[in-house]
C-alpha angles and dihedrals in degrees: 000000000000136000135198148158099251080192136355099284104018112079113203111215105191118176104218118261091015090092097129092048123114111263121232110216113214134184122223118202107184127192101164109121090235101060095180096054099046087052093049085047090046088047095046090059091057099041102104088036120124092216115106108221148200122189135189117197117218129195130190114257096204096054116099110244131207099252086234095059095045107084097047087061086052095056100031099031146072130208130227085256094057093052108035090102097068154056138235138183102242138019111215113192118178136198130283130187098242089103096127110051126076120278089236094053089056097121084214096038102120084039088057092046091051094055093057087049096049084048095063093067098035109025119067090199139011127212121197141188144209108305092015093055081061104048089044089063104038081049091047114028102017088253111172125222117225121211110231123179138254102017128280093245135162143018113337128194113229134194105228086199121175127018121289131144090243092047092049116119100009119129114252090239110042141159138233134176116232131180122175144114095234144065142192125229116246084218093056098056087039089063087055106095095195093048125090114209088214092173130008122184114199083222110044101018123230107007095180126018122173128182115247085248095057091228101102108047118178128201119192098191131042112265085174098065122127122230097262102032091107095045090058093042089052089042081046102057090030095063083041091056085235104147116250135154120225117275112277113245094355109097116063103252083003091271105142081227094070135091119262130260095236109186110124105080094078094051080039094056088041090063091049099048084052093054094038086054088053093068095052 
């Protein structure tokens, strides 16, 4: 595997020995507040792949940045504008916790709405993921958030039942961090008549939705986190004296001393594989 930036703003991801393959061209937009961590988690669940890639980060121009992260993003980073000519593959949106406020008072919300629509025209597929899953389909189909408290948060243990090609090569029984103050109802994607429930879970709601026509797939939880990416979360909100409960099936014995369960990045990288084959 290697990875470079074949220019300032455009990362080339090459498996060894798969040099003469065709490359896919993916779009990243990424909302996480620690952009350098969610793109060495992105990059660790393609790395093993067989796919060559070439991935272009995006960040929102209307959010307020922190002035220490700026110009990174100018460096590192396009903007919708200086993309807008061209196509790509696949559209990868993150995350972002902004969960609970609502979509309107998104500082980067119409942004955020643009970009879908200039996907329909220059991306083939869109990916996205947790927060973005929900904002997607409350964008697209009018599908409502619901608070829950406290917080939908750890490894949960999730049912892949029927036969789908994202679906292909999971274990029956697999696992998925998720961390969010929000969930869908299983009953709002079912009256959509162009969504697929791919996987529901009793405790967290939907977990993978996908459109009839393949090109829109939505992921509730975080297939990308590292194996430590809840501990800090937990150690985070603890030092802020913001409540939290410990991180459900993480911790052996469930004691925040131990070490972590770590047995979802193999199902994570799966999903992705499977998404990644669609666009071939």
């Amino acid at each position: 595997m290697s990875v470079k930036y074949e220019s300032s703003k455009r990362l080339v991801f090459n498996q060894l020995g798969t040099s003469t393959q065709q490359t896919t061209d993916l779009v990243v937009l990424n909302l996480m507040p620690n952009k350098l961590e969610t793109e060495g988690q992105l990059l660790d669940l393609f790395a093993g792949l067989p796919e060559n890639l070439t991935l272009t980060f995006l960040y929102p121009q209307t959010h307020h940045f922190k002035s220490h992260v700026l110009p990174y993003l100018q460096t590192s980073y396009a903007t919708l504008p200086e993309i807008a000519d061209n196509t790509y593959d696949g559209l990868i949106i993150t995350g972002a916790p902004v969960e609970t406020l609502p979509y309107a008072e998104v500082d980067y919300w119409q942004e955020f709405t643009e970009i879908l629509a200039w996907a329909q025209d220059h991306v083939r597929q869109n990916l996205f993921i947790c927060w973005a899953a929900q904002a997607a389909l409350y964008a697209q189909y009018g599908i409502e958030k619901y608070a829950v408290s406290p917080k939908v948060f750890g490894i949960f243990e999730h049912r892949a039942v029927g036969a789908d090609p994202l679906l292909n090569h999971l274990p029956h029984h697999f696992y998925m961090p998720h961390s969010r103050h929000t969930t869908l109802q299983s009953q709002d994607i079912a009256a959509q008549s162009d969504l697929k429930l791919l996987v529901d879970d009793i405790n967290v709601g939907p977990v993978l939705v996908q459109s009839r026509d393949r090109r829109q797939t939505f992921i509730t939880g975080h297939p990308e986190y590292a194996r430590n990416t809840l501990a800090h979360e937990y150690q985070r909100d603890l030092a802020s004296g913001i409540p939290i409960t410990l991180p459900e099936n993480y911790f052996y014995g469930n004691d925040a001393n131990a070490r972590v369960l770590e047995r979802w990045h193999s199902s994570g990288q799966q999903i992705i594989a499977n998404w990644l084959q669609q666009l071939n």
